[in-house]
C-alpha positions, 0 to 999 in steps of 0.5 A, spaced: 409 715 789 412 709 792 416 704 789 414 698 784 416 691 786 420 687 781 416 682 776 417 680 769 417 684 764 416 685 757 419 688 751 414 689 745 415 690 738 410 691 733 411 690 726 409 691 718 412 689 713 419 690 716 422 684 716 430 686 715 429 691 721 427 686 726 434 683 724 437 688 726 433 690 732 432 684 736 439 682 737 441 689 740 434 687 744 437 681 746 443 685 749 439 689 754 435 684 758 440 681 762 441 689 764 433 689 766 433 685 772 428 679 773 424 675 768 424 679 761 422 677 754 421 680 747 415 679 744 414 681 737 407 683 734 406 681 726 401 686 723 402 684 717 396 679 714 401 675 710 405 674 716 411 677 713 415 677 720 414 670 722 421 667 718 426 673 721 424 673 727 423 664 728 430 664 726 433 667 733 430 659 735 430 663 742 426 662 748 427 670 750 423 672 743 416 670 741 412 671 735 404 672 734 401 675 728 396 679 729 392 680 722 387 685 724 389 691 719 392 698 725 396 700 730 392 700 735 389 693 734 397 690 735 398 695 741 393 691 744 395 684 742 401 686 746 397 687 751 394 681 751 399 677 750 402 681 757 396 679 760 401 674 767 407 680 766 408 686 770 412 690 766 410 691 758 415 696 754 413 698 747 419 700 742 418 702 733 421 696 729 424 701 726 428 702 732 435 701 734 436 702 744 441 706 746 446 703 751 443 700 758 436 703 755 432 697 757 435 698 765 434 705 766 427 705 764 426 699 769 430 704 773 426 710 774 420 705 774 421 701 780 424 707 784 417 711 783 412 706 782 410 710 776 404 707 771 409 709 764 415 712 764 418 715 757 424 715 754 426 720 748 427 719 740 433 721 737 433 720 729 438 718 725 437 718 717 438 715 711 441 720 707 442 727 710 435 731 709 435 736 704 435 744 707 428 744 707 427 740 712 432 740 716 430 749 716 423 747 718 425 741 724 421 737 721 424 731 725 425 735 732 423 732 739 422 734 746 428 733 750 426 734 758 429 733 765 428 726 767 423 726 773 418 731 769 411 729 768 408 728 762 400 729 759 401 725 753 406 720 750 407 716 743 409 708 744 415 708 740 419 708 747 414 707 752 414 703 759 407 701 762 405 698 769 401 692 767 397 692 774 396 700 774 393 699 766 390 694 768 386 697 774 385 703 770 381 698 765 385 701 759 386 699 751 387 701 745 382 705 741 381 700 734 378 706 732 385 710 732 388 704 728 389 707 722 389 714 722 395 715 728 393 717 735 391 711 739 397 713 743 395 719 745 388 718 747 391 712 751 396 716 755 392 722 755 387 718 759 392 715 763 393 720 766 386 723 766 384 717 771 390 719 775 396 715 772 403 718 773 408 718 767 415 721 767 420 722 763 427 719 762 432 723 759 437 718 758 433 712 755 434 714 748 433 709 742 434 712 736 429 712 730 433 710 723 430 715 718 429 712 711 429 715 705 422 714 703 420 719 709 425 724 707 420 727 702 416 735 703 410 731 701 411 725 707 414 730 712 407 735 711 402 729 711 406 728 717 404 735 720 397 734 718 396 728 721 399 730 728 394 736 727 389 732 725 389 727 731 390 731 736 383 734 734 380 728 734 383 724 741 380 731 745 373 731 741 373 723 744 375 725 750 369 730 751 365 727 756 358 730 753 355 735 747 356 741 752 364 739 752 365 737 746 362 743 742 367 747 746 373 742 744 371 743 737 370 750 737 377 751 740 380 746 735 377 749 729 379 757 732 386 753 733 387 751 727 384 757 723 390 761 727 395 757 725 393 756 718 393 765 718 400 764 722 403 760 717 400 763 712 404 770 714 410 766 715 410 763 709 410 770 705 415 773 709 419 766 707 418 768 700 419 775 700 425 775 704 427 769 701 428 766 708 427 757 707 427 757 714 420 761 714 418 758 708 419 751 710 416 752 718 410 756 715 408 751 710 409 746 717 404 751 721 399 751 715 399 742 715 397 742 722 393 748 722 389 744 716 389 737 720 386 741 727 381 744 723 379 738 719 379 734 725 375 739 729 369 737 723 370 729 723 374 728 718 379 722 718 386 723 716 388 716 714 395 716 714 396 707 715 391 706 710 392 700 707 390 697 700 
């Protein structure tokens, strides 16, 4: 990998009927572009058809945030409004609204980038929580997150910490599936692809944000919807990376076998939680069972839409 050059870059928000969140976010946001070197802006992507973001953010009056509103309804189609809007930088990095940096966030990521020439370097999502998650959910790690070497290599990767070389996306002709927008997984088939087409993407340790965790998601109902969606569109990412009928019925075979096995190992652990009365057991086995389920059932085609709107 040889070095990047310098060149503007672009801090990406994407948002959805989270105004107050981007009060507090954009200001720390603000903080980390004079650490990031050159031209850098924060752009703020409303999702929302009523445009519920457009007050918060035009309050700012400032030349190094902008708003646009994308109403189109999913994730993906934000993500690539981002990318579009990006079209004349070299840099584009995407964080959650939710999302608040850690300090000199924004000048390590650009750090490892510009001393590797990699075409994405990650950075680790650290949660912090509304109130104290109850036992249950905290024995089945519901909310644990990858912590890796910085400089290790990477197959996939979520945008809630994401830097992206714009010339190398650009080269390799990559977008965001809209197919992917409601269900969740865009992400992953855009990164997996990257580095399928040759794409480097590394890890940055010390590039952390942190993930505040509300209330509503501290539910056993909400952290398993989870857990069947991951499992869900994992299968569904593999199967659209298929490159004929050949492949792609070996891909759902093993998804489904995949699944199937998880579905029999949580089982068991589920059991053995209940006989020994150990919560952890219990709690991890209905965890294996949900992504087990979303494996198999996407293994099939079905669609689990977890942003599905009304």
């Amino acid at each position: 990998m040889s070095q990047a050059p310098a060149g503007s870059l672009v801090v990406a928000v994407l948002t959805y009927k989270r105004p107050e969140d981007l009060a507090l976010a954009i200001p720390r946001l603000q903080q980390q572009l004079d650490g990031a070197g050159g031209d850098a802006s924060i752009l703020v992507v409303d999702n929302d058809p009523a445009a519920s973001a457009r007050t918060a953010v035009e309050a700012f009056a400032s030349p190094q945030v902008r708003y646009v509103h994308e109403p189109r309804p999913g994730i993906a189609a934000a993500r690539n409004r981002a990318l579009a809007e990006s079209a004349a930088d070299s840099v584009l990095v995407f964080i959650d609204d939710d999302e608040v940096p850690t300090e000199n966030w924004l000048r390590t990521l650009v750090s490892l980038h510009r001393s590797t020439g990699a075409a994405a370097v990650v950075g680790p999502v650290v949660s912090e929580y509304a109130r104290t998650p109850e036992r249950w959910i905290q024995e089945g790690r519901f909310f644990d997150r990858r912590r890796l070497k910085t400089g290790t290599r990477l197959t996939v990767a979520a945008t809630n910490n994401l830097l992206l070389d714009l010339p190398q996306i650009r080269r390799f002709g990559l977008s965001f599936d809209e197919r992917f927008g409601l269900s969740g997984g865009s992400d992953t088939l855009f990164t997996r692809k990257l580095v399928r087409l040759g794409g480097v993407m590394l890890w940055c340790d010390e590039a952390a944000v942190i993930d505040r965790v509300p209330v509503s998601r501290l539910s056993r109902e909400w952290v398993l919807r989870r857990a069947l969606r991951s499992g869900n569109s994992a299968a569904r990412v593999s199967l659209e990376l298929a490159e004929n009928a050949v492949e792609k019925a070996a891909v759902r075979g093993r998804h489904l076998v995949s699944g199937a096995v998880r579905i029999a190992g949580g089982s068991a652990r589920l059991l053995a939680g209940t006989v020994t009365g150990s919560m952890s057991l219990r709690a991890r086995g209905l965890r294996t069972i949900a992504r087990g389920t979303g494996m198999a059932s996407g293994a099939f085609g079905y669609v689990y839409s977890e942003y599905k709107r009304k």
